[in-house]
C-alpha positions in Angstrom: -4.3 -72.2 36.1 -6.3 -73.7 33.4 -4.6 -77.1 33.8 -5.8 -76.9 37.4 -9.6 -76.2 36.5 -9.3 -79.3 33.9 -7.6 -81.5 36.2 -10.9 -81.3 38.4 -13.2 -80.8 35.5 -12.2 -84.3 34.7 -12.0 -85.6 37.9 -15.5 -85.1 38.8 -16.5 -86.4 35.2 -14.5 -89.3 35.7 -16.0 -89.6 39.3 -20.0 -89.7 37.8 -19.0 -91.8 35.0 -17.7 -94.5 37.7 -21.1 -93.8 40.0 -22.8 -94.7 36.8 -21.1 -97.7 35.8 -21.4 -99.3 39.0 -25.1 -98.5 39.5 -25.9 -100.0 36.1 -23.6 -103.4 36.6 -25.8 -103.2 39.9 -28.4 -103.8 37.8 -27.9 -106.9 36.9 -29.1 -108.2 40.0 -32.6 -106.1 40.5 -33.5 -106.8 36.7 -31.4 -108.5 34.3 -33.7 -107.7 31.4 -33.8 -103.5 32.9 -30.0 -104.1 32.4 -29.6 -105.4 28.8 -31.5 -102.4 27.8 -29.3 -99.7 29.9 -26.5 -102.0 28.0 -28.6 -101.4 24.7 -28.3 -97.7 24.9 -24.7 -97.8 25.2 -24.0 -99.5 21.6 -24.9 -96.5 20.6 -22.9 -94.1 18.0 -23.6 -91.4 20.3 -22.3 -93.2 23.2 -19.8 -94.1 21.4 -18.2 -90.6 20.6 -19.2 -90.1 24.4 -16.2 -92.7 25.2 -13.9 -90.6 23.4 -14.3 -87.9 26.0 -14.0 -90.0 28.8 -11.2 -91.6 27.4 -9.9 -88.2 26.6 -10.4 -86.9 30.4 -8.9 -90.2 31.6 -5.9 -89.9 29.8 -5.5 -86.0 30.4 -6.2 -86.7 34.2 -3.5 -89.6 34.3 -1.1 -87.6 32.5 -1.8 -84.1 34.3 -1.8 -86.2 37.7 1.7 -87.9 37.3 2.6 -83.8 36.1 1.1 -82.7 39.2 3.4 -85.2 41.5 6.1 -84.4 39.7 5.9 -80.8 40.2 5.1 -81.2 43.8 7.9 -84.0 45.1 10.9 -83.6 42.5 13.4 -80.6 43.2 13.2 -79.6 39.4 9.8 -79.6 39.4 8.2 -75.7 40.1 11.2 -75.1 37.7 10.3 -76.8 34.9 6.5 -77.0 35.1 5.8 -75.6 32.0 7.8 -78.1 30.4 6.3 -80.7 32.4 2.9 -79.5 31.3 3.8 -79.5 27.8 5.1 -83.0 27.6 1.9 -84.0 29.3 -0.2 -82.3 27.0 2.0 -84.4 24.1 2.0 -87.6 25.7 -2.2 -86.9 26.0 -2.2 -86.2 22.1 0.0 -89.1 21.4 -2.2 -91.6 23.0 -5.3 -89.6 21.8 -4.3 -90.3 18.2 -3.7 -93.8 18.8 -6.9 -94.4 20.0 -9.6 -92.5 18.0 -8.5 -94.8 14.9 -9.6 -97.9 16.2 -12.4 -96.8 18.3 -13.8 -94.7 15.5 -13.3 -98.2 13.3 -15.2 -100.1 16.3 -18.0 -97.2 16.9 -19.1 -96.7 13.2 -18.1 -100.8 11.9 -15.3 -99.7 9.9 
C-alpha cells in the first residue's frame, strides 16, 4: 500500500519538476538575461540538496515501476512481490549511496 502512495507521490513530483524545467529552458528565448538568473538560483546549496530528492524519487520511481511490471506481467510475480519490493528498495539504496558522495562533493566544492 505505501509503495503505491510513493510511487505517485513521486510521479507527480517528478511530473512538476519536468513542467519546471521546460518552462525555465523556455526562457531562454523571452529573456536570456531573466534566464541566467532562474539558472543562478539553482547553483544553490539548497537546490542542491533539492536534487537529492528528485534524484531520490527518480530512482525510487524507476525501480518501483520496473517492480510494478514485474508484478503485473510475470507469473511469479503477485507471489513474490514482497521480495520484488525489497530488492527494489536495495537496488534504490545502492544507487542512493553511490550518488550522494559525489554530488555532496559537487554541491558543497569538496
Amino acid at each position: 500500500m505505501w509503495s503505491w502512495v510513493a510511487h505517485r507521490v513521486t510521479g507527480v513530483g517528478i511530473f512538476f519538476f519536468l513542467l519546471v524545467h521546460v518552462l525555465d529552458t523556455a526562457l531562454v528565448r523571452v529573456s536570456p538575461e531573466a534566464y541566467n538568473a532562474v539558472i543562478a538560483t539553482y547553483k544553490t546549496p539548497l537546490m542542491g540538496l533539492a536534487e537529492i530528492g528528485l534524484v531520490a524519487a527518480i530512482v525510487y520511481h524507476a525501480f518501483n515501476g520496473l517492480r510494478v511490471i514485474l508484478v503485473d506481467f510475470w507469473k511469479g510475480g503477485p507471489k513474490n512481490q514482497r521480495k520484488l519490493f525489497w530488492g527494489a528498495m536495495i537496488l534504490w539504496l545502492v544507487v542512493m549511496i553511490g550518488f550522494l558522495p559525489r554530488h555532496l562533493m559537487h554541491v558543497f566544492g569538496g
